[in-house]
C-alpha positions in Angstrom: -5.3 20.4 -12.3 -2.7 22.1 -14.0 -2.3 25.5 -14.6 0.7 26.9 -17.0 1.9 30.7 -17.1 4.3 32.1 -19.9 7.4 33.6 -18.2 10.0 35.4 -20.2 12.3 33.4 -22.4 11.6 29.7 -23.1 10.1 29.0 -19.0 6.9 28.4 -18.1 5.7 28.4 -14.2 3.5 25.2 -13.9 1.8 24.6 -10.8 0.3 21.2 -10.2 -2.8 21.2 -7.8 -5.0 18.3 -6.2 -7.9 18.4 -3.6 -6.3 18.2 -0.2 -7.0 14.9 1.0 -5.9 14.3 4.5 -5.6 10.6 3.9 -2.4 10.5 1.8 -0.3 12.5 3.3 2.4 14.8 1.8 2.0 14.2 -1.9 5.4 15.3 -3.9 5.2 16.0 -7.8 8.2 14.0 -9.1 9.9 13.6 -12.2 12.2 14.6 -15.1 12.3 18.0 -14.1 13.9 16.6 -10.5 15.5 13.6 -11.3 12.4 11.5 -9.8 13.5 12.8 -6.5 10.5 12.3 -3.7 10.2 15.5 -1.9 11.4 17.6 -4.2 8.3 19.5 -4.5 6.1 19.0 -2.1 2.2 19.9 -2.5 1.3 23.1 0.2 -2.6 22.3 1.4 -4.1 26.2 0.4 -7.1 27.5 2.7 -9.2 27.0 -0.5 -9.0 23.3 -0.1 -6.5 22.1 -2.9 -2.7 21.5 -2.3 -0.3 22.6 -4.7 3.3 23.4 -5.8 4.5 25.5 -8.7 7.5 24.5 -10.5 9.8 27.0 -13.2 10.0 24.5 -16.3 12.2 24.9 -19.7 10.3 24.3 -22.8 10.4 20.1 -23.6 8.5 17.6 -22.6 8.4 16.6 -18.6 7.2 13.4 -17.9 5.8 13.3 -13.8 4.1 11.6 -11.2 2.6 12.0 -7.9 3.7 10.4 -5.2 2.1 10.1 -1.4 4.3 9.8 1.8 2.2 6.2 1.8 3.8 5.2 -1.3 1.1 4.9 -3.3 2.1 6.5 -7.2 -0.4 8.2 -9.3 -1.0 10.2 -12.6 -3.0 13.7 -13.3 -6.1 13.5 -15.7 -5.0 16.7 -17.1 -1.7 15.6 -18.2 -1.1 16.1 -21.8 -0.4 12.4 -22.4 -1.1 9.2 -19.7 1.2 6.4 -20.8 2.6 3.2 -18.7 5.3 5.9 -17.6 3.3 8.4 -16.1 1.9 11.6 -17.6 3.5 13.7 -19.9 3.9 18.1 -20.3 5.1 19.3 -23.3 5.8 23.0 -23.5 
């Protein structure tokens, strides 16, 4: 899921969240926002069940991916846009 909040000015606070699954390890958000860098933004398991990260993002379009400590890459179904790339934000 994705969640987006207005901040002042031209940011938004986007917070990406996922069921905590045990089985894949840390799961970073990655992409244009952090130069693809793994670890970046790391995904917090919550007591609810879900991990999640919030990130502080200029208006644009972000392209992302997840990625689990086991390697394995993978898209969000609430992306704006799923393309051979990854998903795509636009704010």
């Amino acid at each position: 899921m994705i969640k987006r909040s207005q901040l002042f000015g031209a940011k938004t606070r986007v917070t990406f969240s996922l069921p905590a699954d045990e089985s894949s390890g840390v799961v970073s958000v990655v992409g244009s926002f952090n130069e693809w860098t793994p670890g970046s933004h790391e995904l917090v398991t919550r007591r609810d069940g879900t991990r999640s990260v919030s990130v502080t993002l200029a208006s644009g379009t972000h392209r992302f991916r997840y990625l689990a400590s086991d390697g394995h890459w993978f898209d969000d179904e609430h992306a704006d846009l799923i393309d051979d790339q990854g998903g795509v934000l636009t704010l």
